[in-house]
ROZA-105792 format. One record per residue (C-alpha): x, y, z. Coordinates in steps of 0.2 Angstrom, whole numbers, m for minus. Layout:
BEGIN
+-------+-------+-------+
|     x |     y |     z |
+-------+-------+-------+
|     X |     Y |     Z |
...
+-------+-------+-------+
//
This chain:
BEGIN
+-------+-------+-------+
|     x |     y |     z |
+-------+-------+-------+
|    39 |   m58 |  m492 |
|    57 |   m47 |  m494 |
|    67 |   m55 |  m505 |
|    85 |   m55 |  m502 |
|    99 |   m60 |  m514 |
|   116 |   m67 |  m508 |
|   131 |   m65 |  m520 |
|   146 |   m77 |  m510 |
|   157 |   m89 |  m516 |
|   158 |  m100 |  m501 |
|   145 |  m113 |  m501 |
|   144 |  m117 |  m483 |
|   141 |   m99 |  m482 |
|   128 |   m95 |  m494 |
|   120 |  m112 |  m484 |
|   120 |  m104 |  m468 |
|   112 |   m87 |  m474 |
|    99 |   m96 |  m484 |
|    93 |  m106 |  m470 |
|    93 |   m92 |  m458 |
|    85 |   m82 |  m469 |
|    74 |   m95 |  m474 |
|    67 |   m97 |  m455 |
|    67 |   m76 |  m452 |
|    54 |   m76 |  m465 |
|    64 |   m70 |  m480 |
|    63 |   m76 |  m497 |
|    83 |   m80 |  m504 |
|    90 |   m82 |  m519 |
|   110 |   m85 |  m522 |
|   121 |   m83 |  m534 |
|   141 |   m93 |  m531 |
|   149 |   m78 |  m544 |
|   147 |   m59 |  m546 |
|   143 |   m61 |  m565 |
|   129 |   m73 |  m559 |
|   123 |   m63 |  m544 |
|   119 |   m47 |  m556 |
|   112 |   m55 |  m567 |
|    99 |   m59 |  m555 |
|    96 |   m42 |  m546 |
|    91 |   m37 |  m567 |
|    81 |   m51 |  m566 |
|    72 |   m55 |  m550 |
|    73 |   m37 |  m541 |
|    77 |   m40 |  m523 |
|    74 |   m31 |  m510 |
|    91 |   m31 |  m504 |
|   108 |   m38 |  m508 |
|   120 |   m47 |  m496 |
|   136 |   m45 |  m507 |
|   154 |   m51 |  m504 |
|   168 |   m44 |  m508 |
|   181 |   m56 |  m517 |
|   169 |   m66 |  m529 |
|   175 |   m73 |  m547 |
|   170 |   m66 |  m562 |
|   165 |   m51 |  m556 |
|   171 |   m44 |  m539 |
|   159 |   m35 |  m526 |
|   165 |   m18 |  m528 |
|   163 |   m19 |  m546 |
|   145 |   m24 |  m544 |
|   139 |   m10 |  m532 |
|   149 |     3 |  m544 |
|   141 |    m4 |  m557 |
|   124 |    m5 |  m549 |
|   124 |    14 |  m544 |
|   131 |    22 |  m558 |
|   115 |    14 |  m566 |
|   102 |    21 |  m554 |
|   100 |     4 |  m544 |
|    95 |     8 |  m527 |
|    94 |    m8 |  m519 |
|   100 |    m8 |  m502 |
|   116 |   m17 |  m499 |
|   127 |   m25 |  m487 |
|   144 |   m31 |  m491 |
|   150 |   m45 |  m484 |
|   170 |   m47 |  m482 |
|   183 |   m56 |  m472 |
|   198 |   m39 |  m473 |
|   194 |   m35 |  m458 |
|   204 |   m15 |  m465 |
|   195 |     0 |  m461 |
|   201 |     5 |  m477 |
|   192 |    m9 |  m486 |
|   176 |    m4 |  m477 |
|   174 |    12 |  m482 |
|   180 |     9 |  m499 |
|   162 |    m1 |  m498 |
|   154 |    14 |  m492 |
|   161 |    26 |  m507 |
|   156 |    15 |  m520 |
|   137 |    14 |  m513 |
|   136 |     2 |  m500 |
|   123 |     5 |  m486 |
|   134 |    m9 |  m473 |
|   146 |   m21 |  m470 |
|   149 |   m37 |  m458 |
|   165 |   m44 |  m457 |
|   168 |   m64 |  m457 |
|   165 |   m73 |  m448 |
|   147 |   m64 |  m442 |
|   134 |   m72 |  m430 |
|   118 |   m74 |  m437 |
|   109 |   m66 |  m423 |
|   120 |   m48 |  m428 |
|   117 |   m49 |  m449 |
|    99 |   m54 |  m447 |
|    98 |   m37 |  m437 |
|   110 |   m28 |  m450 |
|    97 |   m34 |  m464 |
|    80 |   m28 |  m452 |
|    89 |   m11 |  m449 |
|    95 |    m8 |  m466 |
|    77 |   m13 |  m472 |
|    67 |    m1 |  m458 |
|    79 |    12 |  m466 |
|    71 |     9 |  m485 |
|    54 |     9 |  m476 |
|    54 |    m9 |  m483 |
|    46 |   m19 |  m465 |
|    30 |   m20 |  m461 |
|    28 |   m12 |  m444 |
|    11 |   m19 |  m435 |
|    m1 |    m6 |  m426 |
|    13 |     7 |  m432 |
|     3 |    21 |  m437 |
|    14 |    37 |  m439 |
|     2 |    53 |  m438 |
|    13 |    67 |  m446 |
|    27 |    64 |  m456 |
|    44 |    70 |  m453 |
|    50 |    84 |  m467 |
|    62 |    98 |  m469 |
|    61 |   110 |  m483 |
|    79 |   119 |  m488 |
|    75 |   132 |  m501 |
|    70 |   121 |  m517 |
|    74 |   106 |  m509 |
|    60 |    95 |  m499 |
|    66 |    80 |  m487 |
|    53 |    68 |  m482 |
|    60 |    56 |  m470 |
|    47 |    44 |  m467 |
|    44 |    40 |  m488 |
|    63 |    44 |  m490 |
|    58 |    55 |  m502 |
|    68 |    72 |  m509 |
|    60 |    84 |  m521 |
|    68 |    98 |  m528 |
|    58 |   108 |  m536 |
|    42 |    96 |  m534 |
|    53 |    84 |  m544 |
|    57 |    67 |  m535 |
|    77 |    65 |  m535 |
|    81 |    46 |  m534 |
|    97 |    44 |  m520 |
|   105 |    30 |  m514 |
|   104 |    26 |  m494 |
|   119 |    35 |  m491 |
|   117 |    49 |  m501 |
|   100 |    53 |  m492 |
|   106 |    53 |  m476 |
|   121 |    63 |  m479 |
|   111 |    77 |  m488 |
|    95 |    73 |  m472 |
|   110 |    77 |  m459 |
|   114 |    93 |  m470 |
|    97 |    97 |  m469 |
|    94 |    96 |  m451 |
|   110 |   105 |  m447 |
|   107 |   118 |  m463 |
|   120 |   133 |  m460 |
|   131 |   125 |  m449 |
|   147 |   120 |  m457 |
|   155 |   100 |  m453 |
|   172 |    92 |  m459 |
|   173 |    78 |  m468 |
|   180 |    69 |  m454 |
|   164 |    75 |  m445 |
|   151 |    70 |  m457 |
|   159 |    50 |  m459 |
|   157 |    51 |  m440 |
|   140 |    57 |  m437 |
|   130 |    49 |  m455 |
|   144 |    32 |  m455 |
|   148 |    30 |  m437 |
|   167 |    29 |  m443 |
|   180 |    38 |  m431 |
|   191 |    36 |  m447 |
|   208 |    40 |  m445 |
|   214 |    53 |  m457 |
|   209 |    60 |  m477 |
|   197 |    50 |  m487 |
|   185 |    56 |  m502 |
|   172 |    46 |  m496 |
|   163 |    62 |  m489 |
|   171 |    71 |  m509 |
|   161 |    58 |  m518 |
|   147 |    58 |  m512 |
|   144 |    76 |  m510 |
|   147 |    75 |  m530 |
|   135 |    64 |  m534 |
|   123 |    72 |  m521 |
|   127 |    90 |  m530 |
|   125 |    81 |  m550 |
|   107 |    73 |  m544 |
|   101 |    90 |  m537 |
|   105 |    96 |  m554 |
|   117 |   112 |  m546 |
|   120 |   119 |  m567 |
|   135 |   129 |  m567 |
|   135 |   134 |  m548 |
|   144 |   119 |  m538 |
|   137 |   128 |  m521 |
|   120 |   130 |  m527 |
|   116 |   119 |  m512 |
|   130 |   113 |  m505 |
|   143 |   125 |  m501 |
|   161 |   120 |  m497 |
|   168 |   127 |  m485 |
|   187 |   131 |  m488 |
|   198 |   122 |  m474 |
|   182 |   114 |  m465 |
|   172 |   104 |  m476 |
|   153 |   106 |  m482 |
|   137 |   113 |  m476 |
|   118 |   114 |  m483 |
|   114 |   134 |  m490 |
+-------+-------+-------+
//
C-alpha cells in the first residue's frame, strides 16, 4: 500500500483527501504545517507528497527546495489556490513533478496521483509483463526508461522526475537543437508566455549530476540564440 503524505493547512481539505485516499486504496498521513509535514517525509518515507503551497511555518516552496537540494526524490504534487501560471512554474523549477489548482475534483487529483505514480514505476500493473525494456545510450550516458534509470559511466545518477524527463527528451531527439520555450512545451505541456529559467535550472542541475568537470557542454550543449541539445 503507497503511502501518501498531505501537507495542507485547511482541515476540511486534508479530510476530503484522506477519505478519498482512504477508499482508492492509499495509505495517508497528514500534517496541518510545513515544519510538521517534513518532518514526516524524514520520518515515515512516503511514496508521494501532496504539498500546498501557503502553509505556516514552513511554506511549500521552501520544502520542495529543501527536499531536492538534499537528494529527496519523492514525487510531488503541489496543491495551490493562485491560479498564476507564474506561481506554477515556479513549482516546477524548485522540483515539483505537478500541480492542481483549488478547488480540484477528486476524480482529476486521484488521476494526477496514479499518473504521477506510473511515471516513478511505483503502481502495481496486473498481467503487465513488459518483454524488452525501453533504453537509449548517448555516448557515456545510458537511459532506461522502464526502471527510470540513468548511468553515466555504469554509475547510477539519482534525478528528480523532471530532470529525467527533460534530459529522456534530449535523448531521444539527441543532435537536434529546442528552445527553452520548446522544451517547457513538449516535457511540461506549458505554452508559457515569454522568458523563464525554468528550462536554465534544470539544465544546471542536470549538467552538475552528470558530473560535466570543467566543460559545461560535455553533454548538453547550449545552443547560442536557440536553446539546448543533447551532444
Amino acid at each position: 500500500m503507497k503511502k501518501i503524505l498531505i501537507i495542507e493547512d485547511e482541515p476540511n481539505i486534508r479530510e476530503l483527501v484522506t477519505y478519498n485516499l482512504k477508499t482508492n486504496g492509499y495509505e495517508p498521513l497528514e500534517a496541518e504545517d510545513g515544519i510538521t509535514g517534513i518532518t514526516l517525509v524524514y520520518k515515515e518515507k512516503p511514496d508521494l507528497i501532496l504539498l500546498d503551497i501557503m502553509l505556516p511555518g514552513k511554506d511549500g516552496y521552501d520544502i520542495c527546495r529543501e527536499l531536492r537540494s538534499e537528494g529527496n526524490n519523492t514525487p510531488i504534487i503541489m496543491l495551490t489556490a493562485k491560479s498564476e501560471e507564474v506561481d506554477k512554474v515556479l513549482g516546477l523549477e524548485f522540483g515539483a513533478d505537478d500541480y492542481i489548482s483549488k478547488p480540484f475534483g477528486v476524480r482529476e487529483l486521484m488521476a494526477r496521483i496514479k499518473a504521477v505514480l506510473r511515471r516513478y514505476g511505483l503502481t502495481e500493473e496486473e498481467g503487465d509483463v513488459k518483454k524488452s525494456e525501453d533504453t537509449v545510450i548517448a555516448g557515456d550516458i545510458s537511459i532506461n526508461f522502464d526502471r527510470h534509470e540513468v548511468l553515466v559511466c555504469g554509475e547510477k545518477v539519482e534525478l528528480t522526475m523532471k530532470e529525467f524527463e527533460l534530459l529522456g527528451f534530449l535523448a531521444r531527439n539527441r543532435g537536434i537543437a529546442f528552445s527553452r520555450d520548446e522544451l517547457l512545451d513538449r516535457v511540461w505541456g506549458i505554452d508559457y508566455p515569454g522568458e523563464t529559467r525554468t528550462i536554465d535550472v534544470h539544465i544546471r542541475y542536470i549538467r552538475k549530476k552528470l558530473g560535466n568537470g570543467a566543460d559545461e557542454d560535455k553533454y548538453i550543449k547550449t545552443i547560442r540564440g536557440k536553446g539546448y541539445k543533447l551532444k
